[in-house]
C-alpha positions in Angstrom: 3.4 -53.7 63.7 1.8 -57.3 64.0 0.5 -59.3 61.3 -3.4 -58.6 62.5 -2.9 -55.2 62.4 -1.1 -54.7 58.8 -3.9 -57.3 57.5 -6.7 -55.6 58.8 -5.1 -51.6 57.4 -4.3 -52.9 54.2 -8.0 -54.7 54.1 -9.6 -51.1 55.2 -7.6 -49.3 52.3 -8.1 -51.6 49.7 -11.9 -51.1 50.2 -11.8 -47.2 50.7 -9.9 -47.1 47.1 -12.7 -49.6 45.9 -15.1 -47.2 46.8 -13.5 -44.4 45.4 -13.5 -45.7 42.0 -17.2 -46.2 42.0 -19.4 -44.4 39.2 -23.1 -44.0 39.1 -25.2 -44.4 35.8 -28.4 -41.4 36.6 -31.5 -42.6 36.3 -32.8 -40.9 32.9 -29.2 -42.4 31.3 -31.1 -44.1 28.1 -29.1 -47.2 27.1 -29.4 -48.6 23.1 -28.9 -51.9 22.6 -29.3 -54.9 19.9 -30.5 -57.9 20.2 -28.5 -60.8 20.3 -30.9 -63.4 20.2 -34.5 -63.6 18.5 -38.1 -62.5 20.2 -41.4 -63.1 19.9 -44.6 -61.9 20.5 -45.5 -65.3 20.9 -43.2 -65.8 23.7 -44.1 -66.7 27.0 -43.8 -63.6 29.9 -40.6 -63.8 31.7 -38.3 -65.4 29.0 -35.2 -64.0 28.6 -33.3 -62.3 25.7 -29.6 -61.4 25.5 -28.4 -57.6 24.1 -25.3 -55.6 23.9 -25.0 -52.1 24.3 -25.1 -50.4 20.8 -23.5 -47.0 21.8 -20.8 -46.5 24.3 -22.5 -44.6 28.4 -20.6 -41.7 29.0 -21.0 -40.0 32.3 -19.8 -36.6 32.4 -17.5 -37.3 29.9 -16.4 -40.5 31.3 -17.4 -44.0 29.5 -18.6 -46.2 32.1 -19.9 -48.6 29.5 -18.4 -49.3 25.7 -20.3 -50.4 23.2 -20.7 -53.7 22.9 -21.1 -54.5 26.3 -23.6 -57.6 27.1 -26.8 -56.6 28.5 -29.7 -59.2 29.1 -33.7 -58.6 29.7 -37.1 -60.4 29.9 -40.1 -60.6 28.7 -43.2 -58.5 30.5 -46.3 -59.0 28.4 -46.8 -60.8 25.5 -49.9 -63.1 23.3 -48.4 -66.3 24.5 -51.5 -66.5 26.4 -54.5 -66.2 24.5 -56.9 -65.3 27.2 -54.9 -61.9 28.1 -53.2 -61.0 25.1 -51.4 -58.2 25.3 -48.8 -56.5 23.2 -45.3 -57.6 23.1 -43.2 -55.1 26.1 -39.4 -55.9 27.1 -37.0 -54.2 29.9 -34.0 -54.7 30.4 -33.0 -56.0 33.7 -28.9 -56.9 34.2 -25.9 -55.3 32.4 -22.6 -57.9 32.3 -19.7 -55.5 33.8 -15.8 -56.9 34.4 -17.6 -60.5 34.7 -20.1 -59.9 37.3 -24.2 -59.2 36.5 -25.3 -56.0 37.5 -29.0 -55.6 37.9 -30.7 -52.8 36.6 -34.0 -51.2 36.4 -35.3 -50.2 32.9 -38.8 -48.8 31.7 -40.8 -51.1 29.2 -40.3 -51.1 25.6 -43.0 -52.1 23.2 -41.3 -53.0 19.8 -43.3 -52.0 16.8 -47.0 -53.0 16.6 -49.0 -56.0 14.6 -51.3 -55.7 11.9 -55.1 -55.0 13.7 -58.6 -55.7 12.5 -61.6 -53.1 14.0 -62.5 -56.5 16.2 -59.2 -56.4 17.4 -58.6 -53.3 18.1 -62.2 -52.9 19.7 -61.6 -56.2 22.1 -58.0 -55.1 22.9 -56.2 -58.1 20.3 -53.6 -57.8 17.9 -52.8 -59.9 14.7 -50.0 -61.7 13.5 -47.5 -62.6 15.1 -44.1 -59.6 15.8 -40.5 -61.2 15.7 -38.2 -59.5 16.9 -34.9 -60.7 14.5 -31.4 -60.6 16.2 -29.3 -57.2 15.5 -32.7 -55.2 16.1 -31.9 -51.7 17.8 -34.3 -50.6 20.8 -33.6 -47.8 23.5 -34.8 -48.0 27.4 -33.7 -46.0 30.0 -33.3 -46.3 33.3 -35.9 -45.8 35.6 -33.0 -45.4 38.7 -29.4 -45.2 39.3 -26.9 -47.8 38.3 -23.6 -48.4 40.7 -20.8 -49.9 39.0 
């Protein structure tokens, strides 16, 4: 057997046994995480915020994900600008698994709700300002299928 020919069987197996030990998260799967890091409603739209999984993801009986795990997500409306104020809505968007960043695809949470006037409410604004204090627990699920 030449060289070429063991390098390139033993290439071809390791990525069929790769493969094999691929797992799917379903879309539906609904992931609960805490924040690591503080939020605002005053925050600017696409900032970041780091999470880790609260509760371990079991597929079929399988963890695929332990507690714990580091999960990251952004910002998609909030009153940093005061012309189109809108209420404070996160998603998550990556999930950190055996070093690498995989992305994922979450619906939009909308932590808690501010204080409203009848003005407010009327013209679509909110009052006060929401923080969102690190250790806070929130739930999204996934709007389609995660590959490990």
């Amino acid at each position: 057997m030449t060289t070429k020919t063991f390098i390139l069987i033993a290439i071809t197996s390791g990525a069929w046994i790769a493969s094999s030990f691929a797992a799917t998260i379903p879309a539906g799967t609904t992931l609960t995480v805490s924040t690591a890091s503080s939020v605002s409603s005053q925050d600017p739209v696409g900032r970041t915020f780091a999470a880790q999984l609260d509760q371990d993801v079991a597929v079929k009986g399988t963890v695929l994900l332990k507690a714990g795990t580091k999960a990251f997500g952004k910002i998609t409306s909030s009153r940093a600008n005061a012309r189109k104020s809108e209420p404070l809505t996160l998603e998550l968007t990556s999930i950190s698994v055996n070093g690498r960043d995989v992305a994922v695809k979450t619906n939009s949470f909308q932590p808690g709700s501010s204080p409203r006037t009848g003005r407010q409410a009327q013209f679509g604004h909110t009052a006060g300002t929401l923080v969102i204090t690190p250790g806070t627990k929130m739930q999204f699920q996934l709007i389609q299928p995660v590959t490990l």
